[in-house]
C-alpha positions as a Markdown table, in Angstrom:
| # | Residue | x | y | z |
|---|---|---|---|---|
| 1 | Unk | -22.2 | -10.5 | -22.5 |
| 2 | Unk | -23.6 | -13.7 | -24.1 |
| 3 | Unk | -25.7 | -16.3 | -22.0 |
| 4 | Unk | -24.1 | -19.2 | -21.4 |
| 5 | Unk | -25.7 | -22.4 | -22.3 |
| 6 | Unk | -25.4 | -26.3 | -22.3 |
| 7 | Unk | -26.9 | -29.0 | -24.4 |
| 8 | Unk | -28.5 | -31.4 | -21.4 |
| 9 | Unk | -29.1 | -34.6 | -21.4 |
| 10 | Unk | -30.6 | -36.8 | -18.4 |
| 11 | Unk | -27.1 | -38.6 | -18.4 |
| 12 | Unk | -24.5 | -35.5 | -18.8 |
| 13 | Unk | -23.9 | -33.9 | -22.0 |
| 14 | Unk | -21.7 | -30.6 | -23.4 |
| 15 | Unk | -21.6 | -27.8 | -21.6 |
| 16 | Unk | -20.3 | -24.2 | -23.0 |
| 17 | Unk | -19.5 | -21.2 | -20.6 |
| 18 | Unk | -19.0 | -17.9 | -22.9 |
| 19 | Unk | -19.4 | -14.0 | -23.0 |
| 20 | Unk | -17.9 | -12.6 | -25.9 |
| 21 | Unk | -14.4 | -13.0 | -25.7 |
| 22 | Unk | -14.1 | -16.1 | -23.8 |
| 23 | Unk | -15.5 | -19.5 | -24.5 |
| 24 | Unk | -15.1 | -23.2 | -22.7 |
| 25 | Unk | -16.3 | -26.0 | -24.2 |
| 26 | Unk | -16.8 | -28.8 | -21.9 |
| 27 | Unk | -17.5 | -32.6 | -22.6 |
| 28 | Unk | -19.2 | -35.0 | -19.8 |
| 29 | Unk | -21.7 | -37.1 | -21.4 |
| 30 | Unk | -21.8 | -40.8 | -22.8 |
| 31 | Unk | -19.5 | -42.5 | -25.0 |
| 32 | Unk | -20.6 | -42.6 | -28.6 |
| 33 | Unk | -24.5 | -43.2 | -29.7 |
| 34 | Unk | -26.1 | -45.7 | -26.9 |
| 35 | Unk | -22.6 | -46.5 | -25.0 |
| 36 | Unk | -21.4 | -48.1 | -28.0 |
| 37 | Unk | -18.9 | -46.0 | -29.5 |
| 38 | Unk | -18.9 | -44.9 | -32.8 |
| 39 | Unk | -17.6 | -41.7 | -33.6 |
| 40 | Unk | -17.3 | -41.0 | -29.6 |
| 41 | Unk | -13.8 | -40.4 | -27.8 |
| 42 | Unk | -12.5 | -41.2 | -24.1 |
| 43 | Unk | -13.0 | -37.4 | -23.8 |
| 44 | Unk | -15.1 | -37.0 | -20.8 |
| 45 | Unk | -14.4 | -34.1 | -18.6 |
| 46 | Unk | -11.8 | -33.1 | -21.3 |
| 47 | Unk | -12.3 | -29.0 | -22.6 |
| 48 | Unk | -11.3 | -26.5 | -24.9 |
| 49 | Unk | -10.8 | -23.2 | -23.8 |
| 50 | Unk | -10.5 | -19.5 | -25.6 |
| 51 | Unk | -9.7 | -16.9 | -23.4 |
| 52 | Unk | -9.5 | -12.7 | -24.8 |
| 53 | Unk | -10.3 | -14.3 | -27.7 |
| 54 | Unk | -7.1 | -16.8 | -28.3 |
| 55 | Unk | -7.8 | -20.1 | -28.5 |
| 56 | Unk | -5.2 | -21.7 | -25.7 |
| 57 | Unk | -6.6 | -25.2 | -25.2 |
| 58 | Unk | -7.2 | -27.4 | -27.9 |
| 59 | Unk | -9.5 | -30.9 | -28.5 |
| 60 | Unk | -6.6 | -32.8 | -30.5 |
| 61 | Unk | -9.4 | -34.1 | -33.2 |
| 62 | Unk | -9.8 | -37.4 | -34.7 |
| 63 | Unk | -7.2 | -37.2 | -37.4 |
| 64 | Unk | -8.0 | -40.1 | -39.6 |
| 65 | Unk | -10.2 | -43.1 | -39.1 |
| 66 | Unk | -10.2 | -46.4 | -40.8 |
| 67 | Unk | -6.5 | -45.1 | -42.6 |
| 68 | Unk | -4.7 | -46.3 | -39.7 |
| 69 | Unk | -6.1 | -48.5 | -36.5 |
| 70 | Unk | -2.9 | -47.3 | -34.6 |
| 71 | Unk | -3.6 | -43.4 | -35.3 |
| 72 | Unk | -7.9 | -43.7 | -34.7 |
| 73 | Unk | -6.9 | -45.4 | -31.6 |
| 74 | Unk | -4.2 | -43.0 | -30.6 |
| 75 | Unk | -6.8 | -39.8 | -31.3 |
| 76 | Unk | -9.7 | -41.9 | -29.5 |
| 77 | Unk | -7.6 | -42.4 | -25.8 |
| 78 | Unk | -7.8 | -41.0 | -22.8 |
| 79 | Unk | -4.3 | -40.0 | -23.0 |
| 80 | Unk | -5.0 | -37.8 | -26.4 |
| 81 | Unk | -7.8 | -35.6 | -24.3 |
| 82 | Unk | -7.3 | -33.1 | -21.7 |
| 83 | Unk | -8.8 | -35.1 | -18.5 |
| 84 | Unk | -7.5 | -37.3 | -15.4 |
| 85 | Unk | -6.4 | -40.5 | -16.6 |
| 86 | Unk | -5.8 | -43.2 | -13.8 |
| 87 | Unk | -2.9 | -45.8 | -14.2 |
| 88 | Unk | -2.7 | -45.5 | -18.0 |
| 89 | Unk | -5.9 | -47.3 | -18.4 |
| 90 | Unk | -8.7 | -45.7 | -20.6 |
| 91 | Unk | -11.5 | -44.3 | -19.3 |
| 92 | Unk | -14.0 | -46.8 | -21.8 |
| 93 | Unk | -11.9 | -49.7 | -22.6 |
| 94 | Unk | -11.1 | -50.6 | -26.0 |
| 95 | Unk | -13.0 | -53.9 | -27.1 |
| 96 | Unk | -10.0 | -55.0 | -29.5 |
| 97 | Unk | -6.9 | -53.0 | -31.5 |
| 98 | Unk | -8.9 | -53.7 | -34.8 |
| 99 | Unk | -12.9 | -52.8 | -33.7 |
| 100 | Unk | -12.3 | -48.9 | -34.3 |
| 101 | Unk | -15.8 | -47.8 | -34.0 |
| 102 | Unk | -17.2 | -49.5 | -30.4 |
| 103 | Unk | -15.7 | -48.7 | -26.9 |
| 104 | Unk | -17.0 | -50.3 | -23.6 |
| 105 | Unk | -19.5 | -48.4 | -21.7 |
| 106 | Unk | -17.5 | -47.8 | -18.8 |
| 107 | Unk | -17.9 | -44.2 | -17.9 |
| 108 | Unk | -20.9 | -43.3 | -17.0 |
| 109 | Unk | -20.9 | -39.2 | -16.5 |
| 110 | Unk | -22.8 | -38.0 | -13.5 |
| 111 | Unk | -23.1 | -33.7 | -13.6 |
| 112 | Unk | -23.1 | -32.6 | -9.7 |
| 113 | Unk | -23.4 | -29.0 | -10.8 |
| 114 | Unk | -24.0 | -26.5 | -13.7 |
| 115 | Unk | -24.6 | -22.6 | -12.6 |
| 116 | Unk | -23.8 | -20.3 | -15.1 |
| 117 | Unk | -24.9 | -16.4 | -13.8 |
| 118 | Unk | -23.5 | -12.9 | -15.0 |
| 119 | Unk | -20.3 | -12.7 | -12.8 |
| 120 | Unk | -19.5 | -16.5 | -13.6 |
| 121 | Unk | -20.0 | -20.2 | -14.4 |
| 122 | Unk | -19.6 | -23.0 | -12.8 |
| 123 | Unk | -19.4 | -26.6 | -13.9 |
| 124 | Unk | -19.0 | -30.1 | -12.0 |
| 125 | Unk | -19.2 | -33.5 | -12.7 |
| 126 | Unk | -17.9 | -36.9 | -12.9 |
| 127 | Unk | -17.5 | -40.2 | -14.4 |
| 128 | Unk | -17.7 | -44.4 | -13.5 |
| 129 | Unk | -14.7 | -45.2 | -16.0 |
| 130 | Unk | -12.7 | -46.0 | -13.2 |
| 131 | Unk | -15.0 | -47.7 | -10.5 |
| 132 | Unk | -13.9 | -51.3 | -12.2 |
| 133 | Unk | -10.2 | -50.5 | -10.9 |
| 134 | Unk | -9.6 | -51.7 | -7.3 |
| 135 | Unk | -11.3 | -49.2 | -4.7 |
| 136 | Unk | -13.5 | -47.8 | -7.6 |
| 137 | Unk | -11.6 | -44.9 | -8.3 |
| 138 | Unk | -13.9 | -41.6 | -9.4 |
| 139 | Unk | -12.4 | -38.5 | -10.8 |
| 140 | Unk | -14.3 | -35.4 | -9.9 |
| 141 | Unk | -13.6 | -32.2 | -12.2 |
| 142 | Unk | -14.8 | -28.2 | -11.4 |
| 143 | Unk | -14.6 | -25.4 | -13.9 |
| 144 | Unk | -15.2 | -21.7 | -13.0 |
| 145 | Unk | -14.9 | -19.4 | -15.5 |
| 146 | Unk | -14.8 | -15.8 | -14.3 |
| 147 | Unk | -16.6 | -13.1 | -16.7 |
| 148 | Unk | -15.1 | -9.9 | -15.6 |
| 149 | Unk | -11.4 | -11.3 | -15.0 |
| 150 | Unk | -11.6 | -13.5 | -18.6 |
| 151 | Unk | -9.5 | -16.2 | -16.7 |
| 152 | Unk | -10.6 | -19.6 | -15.5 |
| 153 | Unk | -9.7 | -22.6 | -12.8 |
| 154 | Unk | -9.8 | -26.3 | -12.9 |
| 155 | Unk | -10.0 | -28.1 | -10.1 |
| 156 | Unk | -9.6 | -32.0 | -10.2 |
| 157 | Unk | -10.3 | -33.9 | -7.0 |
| 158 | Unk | -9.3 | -38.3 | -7.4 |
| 159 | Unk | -11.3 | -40.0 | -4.7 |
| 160 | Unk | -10.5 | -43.4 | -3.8 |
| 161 | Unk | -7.5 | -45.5 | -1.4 |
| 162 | Unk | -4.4 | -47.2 | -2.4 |
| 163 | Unk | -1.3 | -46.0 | -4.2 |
| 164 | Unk | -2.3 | -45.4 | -8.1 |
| 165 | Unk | -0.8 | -42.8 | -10.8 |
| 166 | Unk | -2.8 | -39.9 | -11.8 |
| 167 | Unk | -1.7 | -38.5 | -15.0 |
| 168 | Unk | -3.6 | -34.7 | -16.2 |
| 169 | Unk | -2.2 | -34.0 | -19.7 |
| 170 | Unk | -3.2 | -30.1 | -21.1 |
| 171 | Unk | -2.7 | -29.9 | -25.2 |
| 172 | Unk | -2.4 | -26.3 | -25.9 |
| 173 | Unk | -3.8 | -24.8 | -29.3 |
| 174 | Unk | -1.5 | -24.7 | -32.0 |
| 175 | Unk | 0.8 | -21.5 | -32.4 |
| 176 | Unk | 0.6 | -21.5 | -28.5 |
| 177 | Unk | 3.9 | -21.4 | -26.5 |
| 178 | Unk | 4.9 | -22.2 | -23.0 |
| 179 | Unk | 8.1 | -20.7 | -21.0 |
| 180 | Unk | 8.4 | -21.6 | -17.6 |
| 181 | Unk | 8.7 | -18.5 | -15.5 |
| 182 | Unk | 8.8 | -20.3 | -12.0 |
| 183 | Unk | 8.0 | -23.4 | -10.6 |
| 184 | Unk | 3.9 | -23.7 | -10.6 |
| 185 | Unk | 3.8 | -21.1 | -12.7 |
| 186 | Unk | 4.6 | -21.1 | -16.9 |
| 187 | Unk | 3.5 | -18.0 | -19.6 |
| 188 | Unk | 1.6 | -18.8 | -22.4 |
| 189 | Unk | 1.9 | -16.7 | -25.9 |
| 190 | Unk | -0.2 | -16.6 | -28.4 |
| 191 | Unk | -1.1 | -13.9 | -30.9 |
| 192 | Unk | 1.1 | -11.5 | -29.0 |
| 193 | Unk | -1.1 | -11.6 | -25.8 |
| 194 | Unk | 0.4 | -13.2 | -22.7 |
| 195 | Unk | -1.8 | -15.2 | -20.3 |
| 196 | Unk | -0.4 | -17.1 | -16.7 |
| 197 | Unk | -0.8 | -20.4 | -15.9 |
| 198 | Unk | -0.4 | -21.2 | -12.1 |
| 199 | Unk | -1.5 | -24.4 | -10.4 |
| 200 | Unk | -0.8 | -26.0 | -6.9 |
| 201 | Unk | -1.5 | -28.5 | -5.0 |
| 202 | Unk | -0.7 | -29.6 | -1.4 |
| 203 | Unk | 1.1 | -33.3 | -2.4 |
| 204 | Unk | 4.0 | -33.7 | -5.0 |
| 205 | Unk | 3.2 | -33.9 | -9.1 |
| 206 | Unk | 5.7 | -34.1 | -11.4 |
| 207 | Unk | 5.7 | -31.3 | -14.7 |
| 208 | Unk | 6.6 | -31.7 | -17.7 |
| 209 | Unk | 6.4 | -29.9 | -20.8 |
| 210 | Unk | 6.1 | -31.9 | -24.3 |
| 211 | Unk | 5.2 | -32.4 | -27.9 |
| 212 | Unk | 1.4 | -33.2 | -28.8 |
| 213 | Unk | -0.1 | -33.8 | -32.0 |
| 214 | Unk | -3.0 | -31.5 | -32.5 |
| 215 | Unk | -5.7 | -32.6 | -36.1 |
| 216 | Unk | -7.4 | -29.5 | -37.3 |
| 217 | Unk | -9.3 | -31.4 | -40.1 |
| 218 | Unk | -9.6 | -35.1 | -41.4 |
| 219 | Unk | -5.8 | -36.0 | -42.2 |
| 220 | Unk | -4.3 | -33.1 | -41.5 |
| 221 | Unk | -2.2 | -33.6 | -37.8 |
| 222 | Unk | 0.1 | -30.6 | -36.7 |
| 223 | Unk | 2.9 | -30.6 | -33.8 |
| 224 | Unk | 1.5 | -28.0 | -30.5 |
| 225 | Unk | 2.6 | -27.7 | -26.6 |
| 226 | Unk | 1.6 | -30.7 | -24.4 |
| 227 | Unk | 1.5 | -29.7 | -20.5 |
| 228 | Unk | 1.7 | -33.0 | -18.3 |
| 229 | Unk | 1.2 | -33.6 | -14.8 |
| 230 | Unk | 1.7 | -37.1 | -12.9 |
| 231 | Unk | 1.7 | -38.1 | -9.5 |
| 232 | Unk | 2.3 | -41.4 | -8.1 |
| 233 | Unk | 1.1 | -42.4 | -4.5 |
| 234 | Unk | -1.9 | -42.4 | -2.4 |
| 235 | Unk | -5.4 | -41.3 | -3.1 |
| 236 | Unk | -7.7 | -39.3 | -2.7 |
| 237 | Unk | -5.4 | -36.4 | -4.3 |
């Protein structure tokens, strides 16, 4: 079994839990280089996840940049990266439709927990991006992998009051595919091998299975699985 390691920074930063069929790539540090941007995405607390060796859970890339302002800021929201997003709002606000290289420093990452040991890992953490909404809103994310089972949870915890709409989309890797077996429960394909994917939850969210649009390199953009959960109402949830 490989050690798992994270690249730390005061302020959050990647974090990777692995042995040596299953890696989980996580992302909770600052936008861009010094808040400002650049080449960084409203990604935080978004991850990529192989599991017995299949890639299932996929970063959707950056596709092009200055080619089109509509696809660089598609591929730069929140709603292109597998974390909470709050009321459709990004996580780092965009400064203007046509500035497609500097994001405002909303989200500020706070990591509450890394333990990686033998049996498992464990990552939590947070971000800011939402404290300017009413009630200052703060999502809280947990990922456990487990070594000896290969299969991991994510746990996603919205603090705040008032009735808002959490939306948690999941883009699956390309070539993956999802049948629905029962409700809270769908099974995943890829490369022959079968993997579950259960979730619950003790208040109502709404399930949908859709198209995403993965990029594997600079202009290249292919169609994969999107999972989507939303619930409208009252927080915390």
């Amino acid at each position: 079994m490989m050690p798992s390691s994270s690249a730390m920074f005061p302020d959050g930063g990647f974090y990777v839990m692995r042995n040596g069929v299953d890696h989980i790539f996580i992302d909770c540090g600052p936008i861009g280089l010094a808040g400002r941007g650049g080449h960084g995405h409203n990604d935080c607390l978004s991850f990529e996840a192989v599991l017995a060796g299949c890639r299932l859970v996929s970063d959707c890339g950056s596709y092009v940049y200055t080619a089109s302002a509509v696809e660089r800021n598609n591929f730069r929201s929140t709603g292109y990266h597998n974390t909470p997003q709050i009321d459709g709002e990004e996580i780092n606000r965009f400064v203007r439709w046509d500035h497609l290289w500097t994001l405002h420093n909303d989200a500020h990452p706070r990591v509450t927990r890394w333990d990686p040991g033998p049996e498992r890992d464990v990552f939590e953490g947070g971000h800011s991006g939402y404290a300017r909404l009413r009630s200052e809103i703060y999502p809280r994310r947990t990922i456990t992998l487990d070594h000896e089972r290969h299969s991991f949870e994510v746990v996603d915890d919205i603090a705040g009051v008032g009735v808002h709409t959490v939306t948690i989309p999941l883009h699956l890797a390309a070539g993956v595919t999802a049948r629905c077996v029962r409700p809270g429960e769908l099974l995943l394909t890829s490369n022959q091998q079968e993997f579950l994917l259960l979730w619950s939850s003790s208040q109502q969210w709404e399930f949908t299975i859709g198209e995403g649009r993965v990029s594997p390199s600079y202009g290249v953009v292919v169609a994969v699985v999107r999972l989507h959960w939303r619930r409208a109402g009252t927080l915390p949830a």
